[in-house]
C-alpha positions in Angstrom: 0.0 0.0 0.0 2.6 2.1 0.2 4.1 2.5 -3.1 0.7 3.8 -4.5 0.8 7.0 -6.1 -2.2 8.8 -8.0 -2.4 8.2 -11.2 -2.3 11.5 -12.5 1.1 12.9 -10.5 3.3 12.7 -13.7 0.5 15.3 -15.6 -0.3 17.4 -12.6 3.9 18.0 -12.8 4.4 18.6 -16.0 1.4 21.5 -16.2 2.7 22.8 -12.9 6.2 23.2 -14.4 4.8 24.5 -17.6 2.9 26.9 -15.2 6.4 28.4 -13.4 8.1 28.7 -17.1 5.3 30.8 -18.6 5.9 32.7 -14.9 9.1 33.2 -14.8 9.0 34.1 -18.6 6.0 36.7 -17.8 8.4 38.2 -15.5 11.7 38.4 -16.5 10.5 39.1 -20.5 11.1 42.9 -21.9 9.1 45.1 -23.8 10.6 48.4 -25.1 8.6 51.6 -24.0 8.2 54.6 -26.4 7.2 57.8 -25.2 5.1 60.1 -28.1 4.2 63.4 -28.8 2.3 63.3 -31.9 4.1 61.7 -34.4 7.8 62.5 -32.4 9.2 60.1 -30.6 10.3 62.3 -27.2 12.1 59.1 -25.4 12.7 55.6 -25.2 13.2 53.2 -22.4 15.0 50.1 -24.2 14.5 46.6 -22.7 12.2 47.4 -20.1 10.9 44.0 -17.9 8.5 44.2 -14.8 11.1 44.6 -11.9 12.5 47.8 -13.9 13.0 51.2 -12.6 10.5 53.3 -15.0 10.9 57.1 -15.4 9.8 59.9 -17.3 12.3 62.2 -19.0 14.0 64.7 -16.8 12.7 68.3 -17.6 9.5 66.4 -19.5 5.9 67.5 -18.1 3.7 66.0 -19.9 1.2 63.4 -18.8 1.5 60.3 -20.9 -1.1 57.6 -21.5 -1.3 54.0 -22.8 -4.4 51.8 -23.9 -6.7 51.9 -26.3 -8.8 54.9 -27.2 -11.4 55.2 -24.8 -9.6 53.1 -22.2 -6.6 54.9 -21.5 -4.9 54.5 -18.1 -2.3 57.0 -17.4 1.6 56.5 -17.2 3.3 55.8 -13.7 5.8 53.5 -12.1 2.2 51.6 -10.5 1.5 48.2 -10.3 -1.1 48.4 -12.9 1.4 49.5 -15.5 3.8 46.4 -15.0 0.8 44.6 -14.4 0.7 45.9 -18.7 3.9 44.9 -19.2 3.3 41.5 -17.6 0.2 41.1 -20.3 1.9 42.3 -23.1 4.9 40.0 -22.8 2.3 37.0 -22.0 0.4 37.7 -25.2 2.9 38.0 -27.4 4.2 34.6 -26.4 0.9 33.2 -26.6 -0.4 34.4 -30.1 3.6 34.0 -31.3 4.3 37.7 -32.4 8.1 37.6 -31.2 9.1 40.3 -33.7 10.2 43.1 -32.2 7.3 45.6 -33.1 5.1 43.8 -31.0 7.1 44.5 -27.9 7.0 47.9 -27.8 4.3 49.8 -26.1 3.5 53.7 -26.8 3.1 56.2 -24.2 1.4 59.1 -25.6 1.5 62.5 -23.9 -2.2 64.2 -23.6 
């Protein structure tokens, strides 16, 4: 009786490891982060990942924004904007767009 073991231990590993990869991917992946006026590109932060420092451009006061139209959030070192990053990394990993336009997300200011 002792050597039983369920069934199902060898699946319930191999999605729970599959589970920490996509993690650890979701975490340590970069997205580049472009900061817009118009059509001018004011700044750039280059391989930005969730546990980076994110600023704003010394001497720049403008309010920038990301999202759709409609459903924009504005720009801040918050948890909902590396909660953005976080997304944006996951999807792009699931729906296989690894080219590097997909990893950039625009901050425009208002």
């Amino acid at each position: 009786m002792k050597d039983i073991s369920p069934r199902n231990a060898g699946l319930v590993s191999a999605i729970l490891a599959l589970v920490i990869i996509i993690c650890i991917y979701t975490a340590l992946g970069s997205v580049d982060i472009v900061f817009k006026q118009g059509e001018r590109q004011v700044y750039r932060l280059d391989d930005v990942s969730v546990f980076s420092e994110l600023t704003v451009p010394e001497g720049d006061d403008n309010v920038y924004t990301y999202g759709e139209e409609g459903n924009e959030k504005e720009f801040g070192d918050t948890p909902e904007f590396r909660f953005h990053i976080a997304t944006t990394v996951l999807l792009n990993l699931v729906t296989f767009k690894w080219d590097e336009a997909s990893n950039i997300i625009e901050l425009n200011a208002k």
